[in-house]
C-alpha positions in Angstrom: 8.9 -10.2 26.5 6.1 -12.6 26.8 4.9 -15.1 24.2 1.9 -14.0 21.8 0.4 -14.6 18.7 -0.4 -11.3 16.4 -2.9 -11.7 13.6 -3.8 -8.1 12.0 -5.7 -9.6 8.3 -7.4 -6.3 7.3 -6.4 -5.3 3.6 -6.1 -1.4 4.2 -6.4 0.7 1.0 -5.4 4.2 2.4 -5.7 7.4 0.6 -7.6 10.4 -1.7 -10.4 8.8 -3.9 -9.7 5.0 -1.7 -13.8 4.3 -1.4 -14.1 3.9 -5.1 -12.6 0.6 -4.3 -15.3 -0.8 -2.5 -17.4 -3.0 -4.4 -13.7 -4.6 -5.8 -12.9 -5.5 -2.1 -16.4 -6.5 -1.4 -15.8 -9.0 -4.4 -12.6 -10.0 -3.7 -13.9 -11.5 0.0 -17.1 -13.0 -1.6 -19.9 -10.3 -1.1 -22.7 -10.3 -3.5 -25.2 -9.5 -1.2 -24.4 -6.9 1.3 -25.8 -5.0 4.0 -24.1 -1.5 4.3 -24.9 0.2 7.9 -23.9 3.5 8.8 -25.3 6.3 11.3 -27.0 9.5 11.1 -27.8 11.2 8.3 -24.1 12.8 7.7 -22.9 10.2 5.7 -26.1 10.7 3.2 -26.4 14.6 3.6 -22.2 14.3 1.8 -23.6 12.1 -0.6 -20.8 8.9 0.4 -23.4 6.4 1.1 -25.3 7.1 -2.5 -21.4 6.9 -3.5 -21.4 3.3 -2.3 -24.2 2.0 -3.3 -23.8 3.3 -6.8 -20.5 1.1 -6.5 -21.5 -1.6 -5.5 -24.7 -1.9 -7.7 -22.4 -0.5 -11.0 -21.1 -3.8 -10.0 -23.9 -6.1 -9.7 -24.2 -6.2 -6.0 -27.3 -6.3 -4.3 -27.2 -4.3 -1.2 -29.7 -3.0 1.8 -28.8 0.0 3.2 -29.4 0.6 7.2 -28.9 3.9 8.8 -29.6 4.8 12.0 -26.2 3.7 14.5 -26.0 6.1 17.5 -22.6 6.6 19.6 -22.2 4.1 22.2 -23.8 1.9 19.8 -27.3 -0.2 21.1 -27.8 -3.6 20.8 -31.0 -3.3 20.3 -29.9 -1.5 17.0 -27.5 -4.4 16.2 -30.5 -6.9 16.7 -33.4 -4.9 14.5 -30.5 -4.9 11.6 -29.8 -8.6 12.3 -33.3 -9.3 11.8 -33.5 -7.0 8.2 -30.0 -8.9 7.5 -31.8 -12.4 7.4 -34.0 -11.5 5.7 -32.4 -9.8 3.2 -30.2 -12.4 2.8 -26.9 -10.5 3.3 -23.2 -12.7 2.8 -21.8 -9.5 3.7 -21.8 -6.5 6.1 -20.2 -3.3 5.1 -20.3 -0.7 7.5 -19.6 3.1 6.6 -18.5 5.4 9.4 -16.4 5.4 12.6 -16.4 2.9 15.5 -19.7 3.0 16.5 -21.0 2.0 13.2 -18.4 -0.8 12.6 -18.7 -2.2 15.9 -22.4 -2.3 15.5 -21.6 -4.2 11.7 -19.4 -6.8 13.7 -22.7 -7.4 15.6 -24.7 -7.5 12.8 -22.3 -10.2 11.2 -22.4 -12.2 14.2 -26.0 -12.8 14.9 -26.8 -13.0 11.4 -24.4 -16.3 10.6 -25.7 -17.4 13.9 -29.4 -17.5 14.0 -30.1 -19.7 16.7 -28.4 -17.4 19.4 -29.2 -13.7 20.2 -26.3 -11.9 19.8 -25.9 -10.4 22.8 -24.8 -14.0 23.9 -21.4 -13.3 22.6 -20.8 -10.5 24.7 -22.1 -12.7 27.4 -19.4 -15.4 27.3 -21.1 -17.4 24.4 -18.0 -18.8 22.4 -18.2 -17.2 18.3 -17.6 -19.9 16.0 -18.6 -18.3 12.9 -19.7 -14.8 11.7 -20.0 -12.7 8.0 -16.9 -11.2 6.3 -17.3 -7.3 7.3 -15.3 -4.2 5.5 -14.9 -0.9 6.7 -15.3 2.4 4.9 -13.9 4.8 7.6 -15.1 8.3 8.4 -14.2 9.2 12.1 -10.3 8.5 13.4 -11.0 7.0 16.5 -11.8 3.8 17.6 -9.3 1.8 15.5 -12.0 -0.5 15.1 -11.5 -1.1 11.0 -8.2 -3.1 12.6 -9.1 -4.6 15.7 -10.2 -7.9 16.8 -13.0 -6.1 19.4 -16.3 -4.9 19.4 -18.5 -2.5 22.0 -22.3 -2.9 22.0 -24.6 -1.1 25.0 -27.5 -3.4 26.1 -30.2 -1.0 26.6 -32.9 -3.1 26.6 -31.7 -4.7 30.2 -32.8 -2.8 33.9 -29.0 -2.2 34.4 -27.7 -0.6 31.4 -24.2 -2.5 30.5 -21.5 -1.7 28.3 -19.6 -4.4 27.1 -16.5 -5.4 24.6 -15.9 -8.6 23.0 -12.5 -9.8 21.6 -12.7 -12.5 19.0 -10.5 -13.1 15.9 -14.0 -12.7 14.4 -14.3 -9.2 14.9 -11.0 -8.3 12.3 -12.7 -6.6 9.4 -11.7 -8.3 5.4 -10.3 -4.7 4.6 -10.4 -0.8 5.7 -10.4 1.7 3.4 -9.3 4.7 4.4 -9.4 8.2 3.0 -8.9 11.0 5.0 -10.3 13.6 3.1 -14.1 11.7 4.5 -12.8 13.2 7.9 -12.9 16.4 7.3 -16.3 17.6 7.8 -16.5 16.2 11.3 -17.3 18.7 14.2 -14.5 19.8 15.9 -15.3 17.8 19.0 -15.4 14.8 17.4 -12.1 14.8 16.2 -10.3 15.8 19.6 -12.6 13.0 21.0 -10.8 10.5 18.7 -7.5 11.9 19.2 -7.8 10.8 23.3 -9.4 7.8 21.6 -6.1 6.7 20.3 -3.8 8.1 22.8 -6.0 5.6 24.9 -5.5 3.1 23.3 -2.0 3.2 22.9 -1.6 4.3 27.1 -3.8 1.4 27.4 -1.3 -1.2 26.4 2.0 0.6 27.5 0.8 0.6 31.0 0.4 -3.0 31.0 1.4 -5.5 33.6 4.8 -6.8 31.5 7.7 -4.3 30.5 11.4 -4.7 29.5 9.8 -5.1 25.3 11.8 -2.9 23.9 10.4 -2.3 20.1 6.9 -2.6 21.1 7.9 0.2 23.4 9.8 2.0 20.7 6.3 2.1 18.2 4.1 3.1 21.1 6.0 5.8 21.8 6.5 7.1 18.1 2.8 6.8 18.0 2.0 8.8 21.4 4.6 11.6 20.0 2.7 11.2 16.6 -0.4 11.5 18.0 0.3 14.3 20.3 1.7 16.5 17.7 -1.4 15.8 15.0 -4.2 15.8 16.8 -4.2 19.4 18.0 -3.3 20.3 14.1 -6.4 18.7 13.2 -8.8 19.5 15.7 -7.8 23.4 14.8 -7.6 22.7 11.0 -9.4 19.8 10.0 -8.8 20.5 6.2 -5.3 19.9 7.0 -4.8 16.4 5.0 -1.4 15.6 6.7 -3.0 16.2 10.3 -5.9 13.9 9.3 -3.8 11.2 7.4 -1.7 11.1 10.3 -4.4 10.9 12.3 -6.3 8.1 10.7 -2.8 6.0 10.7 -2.6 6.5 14.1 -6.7 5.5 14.3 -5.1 2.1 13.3 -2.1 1.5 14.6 -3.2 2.4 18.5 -5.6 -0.5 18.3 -4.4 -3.5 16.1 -2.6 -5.0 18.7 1.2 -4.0 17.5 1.7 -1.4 20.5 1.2 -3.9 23.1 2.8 -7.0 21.7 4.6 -9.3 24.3 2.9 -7.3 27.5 -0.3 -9.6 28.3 1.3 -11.0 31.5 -0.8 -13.9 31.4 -4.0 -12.6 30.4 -4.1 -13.4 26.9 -5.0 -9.6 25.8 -2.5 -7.6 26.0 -2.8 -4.2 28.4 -4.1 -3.0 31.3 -7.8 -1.5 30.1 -8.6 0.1 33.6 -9.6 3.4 32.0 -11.5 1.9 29.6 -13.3 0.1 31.6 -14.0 3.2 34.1 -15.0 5.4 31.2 -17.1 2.7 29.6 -19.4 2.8 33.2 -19.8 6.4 32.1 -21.3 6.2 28.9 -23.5 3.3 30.0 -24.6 5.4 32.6 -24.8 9.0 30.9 -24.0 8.7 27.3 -21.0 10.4 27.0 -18.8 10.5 24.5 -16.4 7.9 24.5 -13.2 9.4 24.1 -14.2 12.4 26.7 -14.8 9.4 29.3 -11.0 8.6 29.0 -9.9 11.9 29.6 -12.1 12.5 32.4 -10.4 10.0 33.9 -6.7 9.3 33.4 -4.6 11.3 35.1 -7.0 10.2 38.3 -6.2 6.5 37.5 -2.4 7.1 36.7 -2.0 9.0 40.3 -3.8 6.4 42.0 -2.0 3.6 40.5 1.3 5.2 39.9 3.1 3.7 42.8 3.1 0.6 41.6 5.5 1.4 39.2 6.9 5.1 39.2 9.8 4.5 36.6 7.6 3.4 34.2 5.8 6.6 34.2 9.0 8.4 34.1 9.9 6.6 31.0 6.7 7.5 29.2 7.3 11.8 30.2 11.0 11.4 29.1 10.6 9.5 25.9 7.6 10.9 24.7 7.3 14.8 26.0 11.3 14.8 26.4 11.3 15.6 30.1 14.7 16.0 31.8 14.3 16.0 35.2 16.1 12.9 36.7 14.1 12.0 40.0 11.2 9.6 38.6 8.3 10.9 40.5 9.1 14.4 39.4 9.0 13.4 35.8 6.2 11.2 35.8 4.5 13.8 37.4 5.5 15.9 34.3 4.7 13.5 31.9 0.9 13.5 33.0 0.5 17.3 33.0 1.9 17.6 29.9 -0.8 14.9 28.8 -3.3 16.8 30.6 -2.4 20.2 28.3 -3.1 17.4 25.3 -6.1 16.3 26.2 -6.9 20.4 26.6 -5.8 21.4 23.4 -8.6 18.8 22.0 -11.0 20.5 23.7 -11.6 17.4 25.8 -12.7 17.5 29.5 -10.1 16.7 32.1 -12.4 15.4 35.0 -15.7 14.4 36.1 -17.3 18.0 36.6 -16.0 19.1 32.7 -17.6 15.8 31.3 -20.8 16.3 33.3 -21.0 19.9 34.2 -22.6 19.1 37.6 -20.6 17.9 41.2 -20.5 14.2 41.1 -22.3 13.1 44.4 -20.7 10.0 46.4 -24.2 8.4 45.0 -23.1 8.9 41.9 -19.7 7.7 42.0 -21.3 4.5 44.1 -23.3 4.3 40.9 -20.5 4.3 38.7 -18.3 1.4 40.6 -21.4 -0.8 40.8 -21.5 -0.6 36.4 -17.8 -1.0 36.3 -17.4 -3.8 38.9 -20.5 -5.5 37.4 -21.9 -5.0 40.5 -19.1 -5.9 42.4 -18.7 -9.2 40.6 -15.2 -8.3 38.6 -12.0 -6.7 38.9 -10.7 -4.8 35.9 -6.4 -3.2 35.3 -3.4 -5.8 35.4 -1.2 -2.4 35.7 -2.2 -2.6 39.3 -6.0 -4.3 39.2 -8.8 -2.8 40.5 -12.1 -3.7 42.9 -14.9 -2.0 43.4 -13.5 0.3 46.3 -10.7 1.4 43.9 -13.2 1.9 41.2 -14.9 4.4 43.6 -11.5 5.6 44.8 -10.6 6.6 41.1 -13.6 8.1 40.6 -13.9 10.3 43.3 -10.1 11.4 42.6 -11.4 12.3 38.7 -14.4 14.5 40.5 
């Protein structure tokens, strides 16, 4: 196990009736004057965000509401609500919703406290010094972004549309709350999105470049068998509340660091990201859904990198879908179409042509490696890393 450092702050008040806490947390970490972001107009059609602003103001706190967040969130979004945030005079950012909208609050917080820098500079390599407190009020089980120290903006307003995360202790939100019942009215494809989400993020970290940590493997595999059995049971029955409790624990858990702990291998984030960063060249590219990306591309990216380590993938089919057969590659083989017949049962795509519903040309796919390699300038994985040719390479085995 290697060396690390886990720092997880967020206060998370989990249950029925949790948002009527919110202007008492918003307190509690200093916010008088807050600006509370959120997305489309769901969140005001169910009434939540007249909810919070009734308690924050039944409180005597100022607030500025700002709707309008998209998946795969803009930074041109992020800057416009900087720019009301100044003015406004906000101490505090409060975003209601799922990742998109908090990641886009994180931005918010960032360029705000840092006026003198665009705040695209910090997903540019600009060092963060200082940013706002932000809260969560979470309404989509998905991102895991109420607990995690990253953030995921799109720069639309370059030639080359990017994609980019940021990891910065910064980005860990003052609290969560966290009632399940606010999931409930999501469309069914939302919700078997965010289920691959947090598989994802999980697979993410246990395919790293570092094994042999035995507890850390021991919770990521609880939370993969968790997962596997909930999601479904909420994507068929979202009024189930165990299904979507679970669910929104598992939201969580899958991306505040605790399923990956000891397995950086040097890199100082623990992880391999490879699909990530493969799915993230989709959605900057054709705006698709985040956690359909992922799906469209893993068992492509475990096939193609599986040789590295073939035990490791037998260990993940026998642990978490109980597979017996005793030759590795047989059972990692296993393991990924019984993940396969997860990600179906969400109603998620399973390769390029479900995601897009066209043939990918080789243009395409040269298209996609260019995003995802930065035009050819990076290398992304530490499971086995990746160039640009093996971007293309595991995108024309997802076709």
């Amino acid at each position: 196990m290697n060396n690390f450092v886990y720092y997880a702050p967020t206060e998370v008040v989990f249950g029925k009736g949790a948002e009527e806490q919110t202007a008492s947390l918003v307190s509690k970490y200093g916010g008088s004057r807050v600006a509370v972001i959120y997305g489309g107009q769901s969140a005001k059609k169910s009434g939540l965000i007249d909810r919070i602003l009734e308690n924050l103001h039944t409180s005597g706190i100022e607030a500025l509401a700002m709707g309008g967040v998209v998946p795969n969130p803009l930074v041109s979004t992020a800057r416009e609500m900087t720019e009301q945030a100044k003015v406004f005079g906000a101490d505090f950012i409060l975003a209601v919703g799922g990742g998109s909208v908090i990641d886009t609050a994180k931005g918010v917080a960032h360029g705000t406290a840092n006026p003198d820098h665009d705040l695209w500079d910090f997903w540019s390599g600009t060092p963060l010094t200082k940013s706002l407190p932000v809260g969560a009020v979470l309404t989509i089980s998905a991102a895991g972004s109420e607990m995690s120290d990253s953030a995921v903006l799109t720069n639309d307003t370059e030639e080359n549309v990017t994609k980019r995360g940021v990891s910065t202790p910064f980005n860990r939100c003052k609290f969560a709350v966290m009632n399940p019942e606010l999931t409930m009215t999501l469309p069914k494809y939302q919700i078997g999105a965010g289920a691959a989400d947090i598989f994802m993020h999980t697979s993410e970290r246990y395919f790293g470049a570092v094994q042999g940590n035995h507890l850390t493997d021991e919770i990521a595999e609880g939370l993969f068998r968790t997962i596997i059995k909930y999601g479904p049971l909420a994507y068929n029955d979202p009024q189930n509340y165990e299904a979507m409790s679970e669910m929104m624990w598992c939201s969580s858990i899958s991306h505040n660091g605790i399923t990956g702990l000891g397995s950086s291998g040097g890199t100082g984030k623990e992880g391999d990201w490879a699909c990530h960063q493969l799915g993230m060249a989709i959605s900057a590219l054709y705006d698709s859904t985040h956690g359909a990306t992922l799906s469209a591309v893993w068992a492509a990216w475990c096939h193609y990198v599986m040789d590295k380590d073939v035990a490791r993938f037998a260990q993940f089919a026998r642990k978490v879908y109980g597979i017996t057969e005793e030759d590795d590659r047989t059972a990692a083989e296993a393991g990924i179409a019984k993940t396969n017949e997860f990600f179906k049962a969400l109603g998620m795509p399973l390769n390029l042509h479900e995601l897009l519903g066209h043939e990918v040309s080789e243009e395409e796919i040269a298209a996609l490696a260019k995003s995802c390699s930065w035009d050819h300038k990076r290398t992304v994985g530490s499971f086995r890393v990746l160039d640009y040719d093996d971007m293309a390479a595991v995108f024309r085995l997802a076709k």
